[in-house]
N, C-alpha and C positions, 0 to 999 in steps of 0.2 A: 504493500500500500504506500501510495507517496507520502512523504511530510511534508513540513511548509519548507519549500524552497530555502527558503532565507534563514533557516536554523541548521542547515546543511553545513557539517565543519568546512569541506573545500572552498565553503566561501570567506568564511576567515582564513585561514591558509594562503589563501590566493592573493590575497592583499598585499600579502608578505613576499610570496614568490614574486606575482607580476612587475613589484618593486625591485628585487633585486635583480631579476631578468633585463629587464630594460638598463639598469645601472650599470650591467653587465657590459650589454653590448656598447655604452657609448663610452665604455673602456673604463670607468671610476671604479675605483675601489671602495667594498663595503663590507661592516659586519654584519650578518642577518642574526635573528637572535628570534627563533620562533617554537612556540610549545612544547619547549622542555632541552630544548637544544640547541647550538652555534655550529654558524660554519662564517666564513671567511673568502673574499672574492678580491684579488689583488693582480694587476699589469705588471707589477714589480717584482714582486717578490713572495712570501709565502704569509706576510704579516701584511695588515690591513690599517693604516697609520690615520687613525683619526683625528689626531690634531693637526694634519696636512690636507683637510677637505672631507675626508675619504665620510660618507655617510655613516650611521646607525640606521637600521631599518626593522623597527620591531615588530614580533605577529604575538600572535597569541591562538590556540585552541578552545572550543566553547566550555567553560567550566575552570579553566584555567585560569582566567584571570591575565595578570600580564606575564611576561614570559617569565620562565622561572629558571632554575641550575643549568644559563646556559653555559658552557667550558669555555672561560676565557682566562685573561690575565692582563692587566694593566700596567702601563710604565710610563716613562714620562713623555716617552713618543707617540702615545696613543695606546689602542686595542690592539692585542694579536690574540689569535685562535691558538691557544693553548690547555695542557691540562692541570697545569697547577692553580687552577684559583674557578669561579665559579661566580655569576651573575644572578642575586635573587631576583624577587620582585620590583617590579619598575614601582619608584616613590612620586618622581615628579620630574619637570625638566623646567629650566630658568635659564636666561643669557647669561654673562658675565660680564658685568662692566656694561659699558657703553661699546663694548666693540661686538665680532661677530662669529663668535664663541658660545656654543651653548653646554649649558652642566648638565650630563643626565642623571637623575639621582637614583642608585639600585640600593636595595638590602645589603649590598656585599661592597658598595663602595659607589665612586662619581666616577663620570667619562666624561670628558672633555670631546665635543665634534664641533666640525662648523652646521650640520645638516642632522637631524634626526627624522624619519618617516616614521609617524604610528600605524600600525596596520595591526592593532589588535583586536579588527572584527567589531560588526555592527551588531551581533549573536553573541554576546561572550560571557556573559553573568547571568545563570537563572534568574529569573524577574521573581521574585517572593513577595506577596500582597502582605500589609503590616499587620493584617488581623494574623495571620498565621504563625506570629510570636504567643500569640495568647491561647492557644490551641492544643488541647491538650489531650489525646488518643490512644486507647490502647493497644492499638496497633502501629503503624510507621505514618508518617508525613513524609514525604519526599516530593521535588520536583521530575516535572517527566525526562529530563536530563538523565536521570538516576537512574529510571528504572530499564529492565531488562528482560523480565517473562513473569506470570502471572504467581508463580510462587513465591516471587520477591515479597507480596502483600498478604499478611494471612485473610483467611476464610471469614469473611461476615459482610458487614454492609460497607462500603467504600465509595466516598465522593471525589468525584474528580472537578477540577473547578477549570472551567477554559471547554469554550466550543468550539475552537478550530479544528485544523484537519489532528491535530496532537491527541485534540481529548478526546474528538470521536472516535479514532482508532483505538484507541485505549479501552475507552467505552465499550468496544465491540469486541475486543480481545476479554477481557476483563469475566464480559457478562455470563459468560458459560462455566464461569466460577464464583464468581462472586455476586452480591446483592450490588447496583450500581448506580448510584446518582451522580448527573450530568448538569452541573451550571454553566447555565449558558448566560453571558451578557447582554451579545449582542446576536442574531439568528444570521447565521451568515447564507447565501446562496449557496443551493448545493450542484454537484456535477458526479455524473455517472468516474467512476473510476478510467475509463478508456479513454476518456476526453481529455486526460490529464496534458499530456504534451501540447494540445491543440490550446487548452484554456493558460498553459503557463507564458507560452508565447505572447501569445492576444492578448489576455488581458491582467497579467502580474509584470512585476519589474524586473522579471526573469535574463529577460537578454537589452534589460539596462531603460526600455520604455516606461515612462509615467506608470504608477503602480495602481491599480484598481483594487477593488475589495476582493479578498482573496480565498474562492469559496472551497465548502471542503466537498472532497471527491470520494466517492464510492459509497459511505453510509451515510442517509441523509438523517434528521432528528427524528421524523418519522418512524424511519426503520429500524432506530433503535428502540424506540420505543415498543415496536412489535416484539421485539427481541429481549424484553423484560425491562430495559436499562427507563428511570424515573429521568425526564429532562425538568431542570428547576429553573429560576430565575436566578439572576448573578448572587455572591456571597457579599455581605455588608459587613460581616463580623463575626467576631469568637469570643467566646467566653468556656474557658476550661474545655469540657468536651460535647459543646453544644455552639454548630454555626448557623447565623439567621441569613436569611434571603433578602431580596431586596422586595416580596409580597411579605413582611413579616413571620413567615412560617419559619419553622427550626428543625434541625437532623441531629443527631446525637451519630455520627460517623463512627465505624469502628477504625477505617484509615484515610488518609486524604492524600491525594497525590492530585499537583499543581501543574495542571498545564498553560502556565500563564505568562508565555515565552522568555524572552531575553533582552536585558539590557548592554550597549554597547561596551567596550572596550576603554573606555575614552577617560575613567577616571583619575587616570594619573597625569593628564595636561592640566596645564594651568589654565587663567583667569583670559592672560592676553589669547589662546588659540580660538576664542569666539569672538573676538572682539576685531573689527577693521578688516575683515577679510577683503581681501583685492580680487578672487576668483575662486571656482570650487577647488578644493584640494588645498590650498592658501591656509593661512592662519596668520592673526596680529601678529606674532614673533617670527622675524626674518629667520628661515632656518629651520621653521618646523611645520610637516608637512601631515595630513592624515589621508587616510587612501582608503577605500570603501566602507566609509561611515557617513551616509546621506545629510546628516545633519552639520557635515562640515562639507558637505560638496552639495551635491543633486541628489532628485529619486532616483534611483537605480543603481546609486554606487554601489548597496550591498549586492552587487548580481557582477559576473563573470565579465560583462561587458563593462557594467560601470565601474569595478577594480582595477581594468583593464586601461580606461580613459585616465582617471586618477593617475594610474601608475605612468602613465607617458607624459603628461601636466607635472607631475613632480620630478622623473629622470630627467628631463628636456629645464626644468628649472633651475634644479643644481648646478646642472653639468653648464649652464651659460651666468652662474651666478659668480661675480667677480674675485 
């Protein structure tokens, strides 16, 4: 069964690659640093000399967060791909001085580059609704990221919260073992499962076009409902081990799993990367660029095409930047 396109990991991935792809060819050197790992692309030599221009270009995987133990090692020449040292979590990045040097802050220490590309995915953080701190179950809570086959959940009633194509499938899988409530928010149009190719084309941001409402394919609310599964109105709140609806009615769940997608990659920029943008891919600070996160470019950067644009607007930038 398909999922939603845009929670698809090679589209985080891809931000990362099509960056360093392109860096590649117009011959710069750079260090990539993407979910869970480093590698290193140099004309020179086998080190990748970041305080000499050469980029940072970071990804990230959905769930991961920003990039983690990638293998490197610091000196006062810059980055080189090595194994003595190790890059935690990205903290933040900031210029230095008035000139055109930017500090990237990791867990494991600073990097000095003139150029960093965020590409840590427009998908990359479970999205957790705030009621779900106060939710208390005797079975599991988990996002749909997590889950894996129907015994991960023990046996009894389970709400899944999220009507897209995530939670109906879920829903449908779910139902032949478990008792199953379905919050839906918002009723999205549905589409036969066959149509899927034709409908991601036409009308999603799929290969980078203006994004439509993005319906779910194969089971529609209908047919799960023939199929035992309860469809509710959206969740408002929680209290211990009882959540309300937005018609005031209440569940007393045995487990919840959240299909209530993802938040981008994007929290470890600062204040100036929203601020004066000059064009999609741009950011107020000279220097730092983001690549398939719509929110700092266009609709469709999250998609294969709009990764693709991004990353050629930001290779072609550096590479003529003084």
């Amino acid at each position: 069964m398909p999922r939603d396109p845009r929670s698809r990991p090679d589209r985080v991935i891809a931000a990362g690659w099509w960056s360093g792809r392109l860096l590649t060819i117009l011959g710069l050197a750079f260090v990539l640093i993407i979910g869970g790992w480093t590698t290193s692309h140099t004309t020179a030599d086998a080190h990748a000399d970041t305080s000499a221009g050469s980029p940072v270009a970071t990804g990230s995987t959905p769930d991961s967060g920003a990039p983690v133990e990638g293998r490197t090692a610091s000196s006062s020449a810059g980055v080189s791909v090595d194994a003595s040292g190790a890059w935690g979590c990205l903290i933040g990045v900031e210029r230095v001085g008035h000139g055109s040097v930017l500090q990237l802050q990791t867990a494991e220490g600073d990097v000095q580059t003139r150029n960093v590309v965020c590409a840590t995915g427009a998908a990359t953080h479970p999205r957790i609704p705030a009621w779900a701190s106060e939710l208390r179950v005797p079975g599991v809570v988990l996002h749909s990221a997590h889950y894996q086959f129907p015994r991960q959940v023990p046996t009894g009633r389970v709400l899944i919260v999220g009507g897209g194509n995530s939670g109906v499938q879920l829903a449908r899988e779910l139902s032949a073992s478990h008792e199953i409530t379905l919050a839906v928010r918002t009723r999205l149009p549905h589409r036969p499962a066959r149509t899927f190719p034709v409908h991601a084309r036409a009308g999603s941001s799929w290969l980078g076009r203006p994004p439509a409402v993005q319906p779910v394919f194969g089971d529609s609310y209908h047919a799960l409902r023939h199929a035992g599964v309860a469809v509710a109105p959206a969740v408002t709140g929680a209290d211990g081990g009882q959540v309300t609806f937005a018609d005031g009615s209440t569940l007393a769940p045995d487990s919840v799993i959240l299909a209530t997608g993802y938040d981008p990659g994007e929290d470890w920029l600062p204040a100036e990367a929203t601020a004066a943008r000059s064009r999609p891919a741009m950011t107020g600070l000279p220097g730092l660029f983001v690549a398939g996160i719509p929110a700092h470019s266009r609709p469709g950067a999250d998609t294969l095409a709009g990764v693709s644009r991004d990353a050629a607007v930001i290779a072609r930038t550096i590479a003529d930047r003084p």
